[in-house]
C-alpha positions in Angstrom: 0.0 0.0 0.0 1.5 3.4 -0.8 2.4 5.2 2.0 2.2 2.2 4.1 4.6 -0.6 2.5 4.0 -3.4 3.9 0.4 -3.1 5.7 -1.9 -5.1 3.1 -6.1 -4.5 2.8 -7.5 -8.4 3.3 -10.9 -9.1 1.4 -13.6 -6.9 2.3 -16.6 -8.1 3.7 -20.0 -6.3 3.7 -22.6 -6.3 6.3 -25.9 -7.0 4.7 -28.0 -5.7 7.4 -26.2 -2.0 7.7 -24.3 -2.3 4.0 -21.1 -1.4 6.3 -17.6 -2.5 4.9 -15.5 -4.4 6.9 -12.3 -3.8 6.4 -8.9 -5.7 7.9 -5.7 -4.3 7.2 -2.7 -7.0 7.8 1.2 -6.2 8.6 3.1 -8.4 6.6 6.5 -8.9 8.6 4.3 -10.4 11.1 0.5 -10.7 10.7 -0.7 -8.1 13.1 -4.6 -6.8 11.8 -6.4 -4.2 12.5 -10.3 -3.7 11.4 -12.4 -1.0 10.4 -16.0 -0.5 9.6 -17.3 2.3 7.2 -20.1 3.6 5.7 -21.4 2.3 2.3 -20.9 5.5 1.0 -17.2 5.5 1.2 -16.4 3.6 -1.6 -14.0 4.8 -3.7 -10.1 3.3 -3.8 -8.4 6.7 -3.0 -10.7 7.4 -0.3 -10.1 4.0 1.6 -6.8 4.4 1.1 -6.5 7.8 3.0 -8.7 6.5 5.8 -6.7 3.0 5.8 -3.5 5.1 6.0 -4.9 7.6 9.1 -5.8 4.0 10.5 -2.3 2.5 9.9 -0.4 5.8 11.2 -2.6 6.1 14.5 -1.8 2.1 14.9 1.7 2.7 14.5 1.9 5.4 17.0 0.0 3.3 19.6 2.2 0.6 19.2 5.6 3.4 19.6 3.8 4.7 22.5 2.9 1.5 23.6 6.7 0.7 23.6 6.4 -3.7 22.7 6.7 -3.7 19.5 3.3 -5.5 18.6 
């Protein structure tokens, strides 16, 4: 993913009853996920991308903060 080498979107899913996406985003050195749910209405490649990268970023900074590495 640009911006975010090595994080990786998995297949989406969509919930039928809200039409929500699930969306899991895997790091590849070491299989660590991390889901989202959004609206139908965000759809669009470039716009899950940006979200996916705000998700990846805040993630990463836990993790820093965090200070284990996981």
């Amino acid at each position: 993913m640009t911006g975010a080498e090595g994080w990786s979107f998995l297949p989406f899913e969509r919930n039928e009853d809200t039409a929500e996406h699930d969306i899991t985003l895997e790091r590849d050195e070491d299989g660590v996920q991390v889901e989202m749910t959004l609206p139908s209405f965000v759809a669009q490649g470039d716009e899950l991308e940006q979200i996916a990268l705000l998700v990846i970023r805040a993630r990463e900074r836990w993790r820093d903060l965090k200070g284990v590495g996981g």
